[in-house]
C-alpha positions as CSV (number, residue, x, y, z in Angstrom):
1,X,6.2,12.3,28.1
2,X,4.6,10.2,25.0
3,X,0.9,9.5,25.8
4,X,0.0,5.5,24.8
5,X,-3.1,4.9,23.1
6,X,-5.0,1.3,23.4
7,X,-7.9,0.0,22.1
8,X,-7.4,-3.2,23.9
9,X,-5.8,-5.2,26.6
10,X,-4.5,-7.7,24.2
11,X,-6.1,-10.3,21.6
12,X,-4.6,-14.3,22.3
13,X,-5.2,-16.7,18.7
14,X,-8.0,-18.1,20.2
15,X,-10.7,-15.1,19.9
16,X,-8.5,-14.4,16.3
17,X,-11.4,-14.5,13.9
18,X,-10.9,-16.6,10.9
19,X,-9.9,-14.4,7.8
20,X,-10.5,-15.1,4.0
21,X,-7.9,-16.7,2.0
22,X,-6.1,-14.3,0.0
23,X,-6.6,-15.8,-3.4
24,X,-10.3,-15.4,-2.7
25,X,-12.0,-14.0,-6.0
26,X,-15.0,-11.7,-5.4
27,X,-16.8,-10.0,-8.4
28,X,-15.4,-7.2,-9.8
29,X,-12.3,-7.5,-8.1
30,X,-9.9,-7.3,-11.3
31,X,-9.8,-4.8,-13.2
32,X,-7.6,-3.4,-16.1
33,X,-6.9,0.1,-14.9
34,X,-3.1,-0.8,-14.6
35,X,-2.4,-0.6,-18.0
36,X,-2.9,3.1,-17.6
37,X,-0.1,3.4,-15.3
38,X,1.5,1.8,-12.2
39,X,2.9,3.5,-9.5
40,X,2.5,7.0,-10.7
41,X,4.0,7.9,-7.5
42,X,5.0,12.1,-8.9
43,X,1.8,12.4,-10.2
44,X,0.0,10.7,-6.9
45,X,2.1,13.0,-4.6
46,X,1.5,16.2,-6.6
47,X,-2.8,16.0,-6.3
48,X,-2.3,14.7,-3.0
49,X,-0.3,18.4,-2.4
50,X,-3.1,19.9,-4.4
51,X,-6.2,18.2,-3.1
52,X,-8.9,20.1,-0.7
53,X,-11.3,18.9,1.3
54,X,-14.4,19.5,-1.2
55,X,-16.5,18.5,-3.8
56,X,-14.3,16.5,-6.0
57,X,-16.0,17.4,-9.3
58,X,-14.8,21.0,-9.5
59,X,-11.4,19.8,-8.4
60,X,-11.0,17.3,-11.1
61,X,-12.1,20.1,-13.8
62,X,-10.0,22.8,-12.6
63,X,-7.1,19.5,-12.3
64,X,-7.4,19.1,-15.9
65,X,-7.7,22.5,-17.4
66,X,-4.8,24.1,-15.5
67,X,-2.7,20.7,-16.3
68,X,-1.4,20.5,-13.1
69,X,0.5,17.3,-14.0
70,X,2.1,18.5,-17.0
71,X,0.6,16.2,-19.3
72,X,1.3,16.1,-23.5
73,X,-2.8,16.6,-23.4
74,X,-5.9,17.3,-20.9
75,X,-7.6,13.3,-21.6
76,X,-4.2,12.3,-19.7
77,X,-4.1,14.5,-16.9
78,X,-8.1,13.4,-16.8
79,X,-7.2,9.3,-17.7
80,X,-5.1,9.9,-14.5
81,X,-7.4,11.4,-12.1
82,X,-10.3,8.8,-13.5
83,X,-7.9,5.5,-13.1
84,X,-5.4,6.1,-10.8
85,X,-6.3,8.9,-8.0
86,X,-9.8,8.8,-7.7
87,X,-9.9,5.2,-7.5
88,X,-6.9,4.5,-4.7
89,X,-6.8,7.8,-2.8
90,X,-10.5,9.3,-2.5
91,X,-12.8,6.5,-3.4
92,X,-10.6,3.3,-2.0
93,X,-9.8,1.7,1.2
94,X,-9.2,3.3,3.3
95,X,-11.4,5.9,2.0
96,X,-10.1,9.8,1.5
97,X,-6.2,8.0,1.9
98,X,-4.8,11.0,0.4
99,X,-5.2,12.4,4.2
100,X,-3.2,9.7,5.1
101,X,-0.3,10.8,2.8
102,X,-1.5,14.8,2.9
103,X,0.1,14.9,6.6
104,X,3.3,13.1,5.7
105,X,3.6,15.7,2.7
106,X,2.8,18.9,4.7
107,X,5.4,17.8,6.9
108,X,8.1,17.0,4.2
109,X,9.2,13.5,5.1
110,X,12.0,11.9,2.9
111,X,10.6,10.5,-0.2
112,X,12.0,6.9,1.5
113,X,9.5,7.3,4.3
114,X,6.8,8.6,1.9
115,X,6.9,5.7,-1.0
116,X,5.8,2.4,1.4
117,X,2.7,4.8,2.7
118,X,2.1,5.1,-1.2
119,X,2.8,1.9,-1.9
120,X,0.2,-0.1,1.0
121,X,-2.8,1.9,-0.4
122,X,-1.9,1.9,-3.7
123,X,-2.1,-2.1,-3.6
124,X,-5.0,-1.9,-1.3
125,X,-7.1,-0.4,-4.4
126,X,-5.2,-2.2,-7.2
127,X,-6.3,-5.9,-5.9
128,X,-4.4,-7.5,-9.0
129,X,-0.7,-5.6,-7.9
130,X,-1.9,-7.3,-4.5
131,X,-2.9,-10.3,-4.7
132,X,0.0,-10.6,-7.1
133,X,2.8,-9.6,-4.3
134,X,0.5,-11.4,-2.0
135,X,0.7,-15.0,-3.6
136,X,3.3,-14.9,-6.4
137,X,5.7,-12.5,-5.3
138,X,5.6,-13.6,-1.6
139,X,6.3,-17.3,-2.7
140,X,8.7,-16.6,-5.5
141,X,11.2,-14.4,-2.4
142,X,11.2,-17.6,-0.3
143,X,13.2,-19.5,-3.2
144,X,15.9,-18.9,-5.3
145,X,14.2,-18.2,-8.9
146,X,13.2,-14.1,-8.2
147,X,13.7,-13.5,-11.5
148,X,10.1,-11.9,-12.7
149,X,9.1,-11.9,-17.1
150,X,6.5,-9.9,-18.3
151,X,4.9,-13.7,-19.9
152,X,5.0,-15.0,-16.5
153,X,3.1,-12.4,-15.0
154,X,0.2,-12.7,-17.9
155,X,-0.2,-15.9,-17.0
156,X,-0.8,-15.1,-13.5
157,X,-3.2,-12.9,-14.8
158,X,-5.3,-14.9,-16.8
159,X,-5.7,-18.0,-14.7
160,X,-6.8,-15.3,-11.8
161,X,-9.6,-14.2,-14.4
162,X,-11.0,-17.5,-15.2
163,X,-13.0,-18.1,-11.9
164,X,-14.5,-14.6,-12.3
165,X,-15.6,-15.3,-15.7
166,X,-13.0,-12.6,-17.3
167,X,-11.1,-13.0,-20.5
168,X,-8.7,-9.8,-21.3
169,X,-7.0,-9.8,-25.0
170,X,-3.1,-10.2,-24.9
171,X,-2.6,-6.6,-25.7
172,X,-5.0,-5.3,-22.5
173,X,-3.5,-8.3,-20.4
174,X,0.4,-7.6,-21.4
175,X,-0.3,-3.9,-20.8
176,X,-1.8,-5.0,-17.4
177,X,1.2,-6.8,-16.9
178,X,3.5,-4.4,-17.7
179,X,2.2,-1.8,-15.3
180,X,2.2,-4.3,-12.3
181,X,5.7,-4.5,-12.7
182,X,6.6,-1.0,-13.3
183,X,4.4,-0.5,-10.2
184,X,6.6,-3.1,-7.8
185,X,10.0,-1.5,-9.7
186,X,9.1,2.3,-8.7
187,X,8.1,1.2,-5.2
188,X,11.2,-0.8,-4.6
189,X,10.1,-3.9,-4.8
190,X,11.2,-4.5,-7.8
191,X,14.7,-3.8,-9.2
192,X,15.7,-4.0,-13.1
193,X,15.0,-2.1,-16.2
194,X,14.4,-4.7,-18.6
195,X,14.6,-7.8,-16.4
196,X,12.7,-7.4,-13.0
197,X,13.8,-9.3,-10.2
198,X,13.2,-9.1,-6.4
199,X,14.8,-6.3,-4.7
200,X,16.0,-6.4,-1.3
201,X,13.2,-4.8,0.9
202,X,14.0,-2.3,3.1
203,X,11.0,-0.4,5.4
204,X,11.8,2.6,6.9
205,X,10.7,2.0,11.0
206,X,8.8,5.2,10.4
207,X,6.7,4.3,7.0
208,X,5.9,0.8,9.1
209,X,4.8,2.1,12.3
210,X,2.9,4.7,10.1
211,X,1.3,1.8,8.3
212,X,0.9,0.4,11.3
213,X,-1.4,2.9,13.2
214,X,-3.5,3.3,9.9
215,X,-4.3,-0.6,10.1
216,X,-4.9,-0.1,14.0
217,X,-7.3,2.9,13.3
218,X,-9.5,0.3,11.0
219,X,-9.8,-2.2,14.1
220,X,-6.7,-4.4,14.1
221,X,-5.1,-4.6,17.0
222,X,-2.9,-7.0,19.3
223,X,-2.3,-10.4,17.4
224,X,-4.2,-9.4,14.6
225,X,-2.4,-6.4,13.5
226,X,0.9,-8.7,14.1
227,X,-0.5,-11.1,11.8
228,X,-2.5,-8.7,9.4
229,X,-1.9,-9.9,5.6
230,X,-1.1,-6.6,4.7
231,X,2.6,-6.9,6.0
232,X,3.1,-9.5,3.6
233,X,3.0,-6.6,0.4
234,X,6.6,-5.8,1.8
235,X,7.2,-10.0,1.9
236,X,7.6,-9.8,5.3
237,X,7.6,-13.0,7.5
238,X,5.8,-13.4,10.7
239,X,9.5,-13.2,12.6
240,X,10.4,-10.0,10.7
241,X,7.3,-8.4,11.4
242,X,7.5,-8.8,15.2
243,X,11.0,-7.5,14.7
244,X,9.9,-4.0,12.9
245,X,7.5,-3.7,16.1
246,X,10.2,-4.2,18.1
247,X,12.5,-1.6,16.4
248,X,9.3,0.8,16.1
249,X,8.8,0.7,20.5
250,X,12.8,1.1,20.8
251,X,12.5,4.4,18.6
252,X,8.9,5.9,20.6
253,X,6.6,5.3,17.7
254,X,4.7,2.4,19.5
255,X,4.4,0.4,22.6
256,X,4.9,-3.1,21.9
257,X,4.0,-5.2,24.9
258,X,4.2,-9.4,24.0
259,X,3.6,-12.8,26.7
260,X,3.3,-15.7,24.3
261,X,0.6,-15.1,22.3
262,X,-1.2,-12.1,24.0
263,X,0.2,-8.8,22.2
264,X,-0.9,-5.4,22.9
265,X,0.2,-2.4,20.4
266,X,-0.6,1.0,21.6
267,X,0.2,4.0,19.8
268,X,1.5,8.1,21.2
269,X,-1.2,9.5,18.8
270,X,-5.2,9.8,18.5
271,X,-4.8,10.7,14.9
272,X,-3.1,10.6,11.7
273,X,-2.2,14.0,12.2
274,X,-0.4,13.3,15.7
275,X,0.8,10.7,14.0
276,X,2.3,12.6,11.1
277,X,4.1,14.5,14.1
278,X,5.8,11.4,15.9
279,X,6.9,10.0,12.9
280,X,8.1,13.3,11.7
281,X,10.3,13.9,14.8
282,X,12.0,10.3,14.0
283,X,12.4,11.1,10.1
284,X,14.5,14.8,11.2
């Protein structure tokens, strides 16, 4: 018998605390490290395989001169480390998240369960490709124009910039662009090779309730976790979420207790490698 973990007896929208919008700009939050690459999800999964628990400086050099990623030269395997892994999976929220993904991958889940996990903290540390899916994307899958053009997303870009004081030249901002898109195609948010439009989304229950008990392990829980803004990078709505809860207690990765408004969410695992385990079973 599954063992159900709480941290709470339930939250009700009254004690919900009141969250910051998500088009709020902080300092610093932009930045152009897209235009080195989007998803990059090969080369993410292959350090993530490779990675130790240590120092990351000898890592990175013994990364490069062995060219573990099979790079054309050793500044791109090190161009990748510097803007892409270092920044979303040892340095980022949550930090050491290639963990996270290290116990899906020593368990070999399907690449279908593997690419959301991916996906959630690569936007997480890329607050452009979020924000982005978050306000844009989110509106734009509501209505019938889901049709997405490289100019379209500059824009985006550059009116986000302004109230941080940021001006990016066309070539850094289309390249920007380009990678947010080629980020939201390889994830499967995205579909098209030249013209990129809004792909059905479909969640594995596993990759969700995975997601799911990360988000909880940060704090959220009950109504909060329900309603977390994350669940909106898959353009879920409020309805579809509850559903995915739902389908995740009907398969034994969750408990999903609901009375109105108080929700309470436990979960059969301490830890993401118990985790790794129940979603595992599912996923075979």
């Amino acid at each position: 018998m599954q063992r159900f973990v709480g941290r709470s007896s339930g939250v009700t929208a009254r004690t919900r605390p009141k969250r910051k919008p998500a088009t709020e700009h902080v300092e610093g939050v932009y930045n152009s490290r897209l235009q080195k690459g989007g998803a990059l999800l090969e080369d993410m999964r292959l350090l993530v395989r490779h990675w130790q628990n240590a120092a990351p400086n000898g890592q990175q050099a013994l990364i490069v001169a062995e060219n573990l990623l099979g790079k054309h030269t050793r500044a791109r395997v090190a161009d990748t480390l510097r803007y892409a892994f270092l920044p979303r999976f040892i340095n980022g929220r949550p930090p050491q998240a290639w963990k996270l993904v290290r116990a899906l991958e020593d368990r070999n889940l399907p690449v279908e369960v593997l690419r959301p996990v991916y996906y959630w903290i690569t936007a997480r540390n890329e607050r452009l490709l979020y924000y982005f899916v978050h306000t844009e994307l989110l509106h734009r899958s509501k209505h019938q124009g889901q049709n997405i053009k490289t100019d379209e997303v500059c824009s985006w870009i550059t009116a986000q910039l302004v109230p941080c004081g940021k001006l990016w030249s066309h070539t850094v901002t289309t390249k920007v662009a380009q990678g947010v898109l080629a980020a939201l195609r390889d994830f499967g948010i995205l579909e098209g090779t030249v013209k990129k439009r809004i792909a059905p989304v479909y969640l594995p229950v596993e990759s969700f309730a995975y997601i799911a008990f990360a988000l909880q392990q940060e704090g959220a829980s009950g109504l909060h976790l329900v309603q977390h803004h994350d669940w909106c990078l898959f353009l879920f709505s409020p309805p579809v979420v509850e559903h995915m809860f739902l389908e995740a207690d009907r398969h034994g990765l969750l408990r999903f207790q609901a009375a109105g408004k108080i929700v309470r969410i436990d979960f059969p695992a301490y830890s993401f490698e118990e985790m790794a385990d129940v979603v595992a079973a599912r996923a075979h």
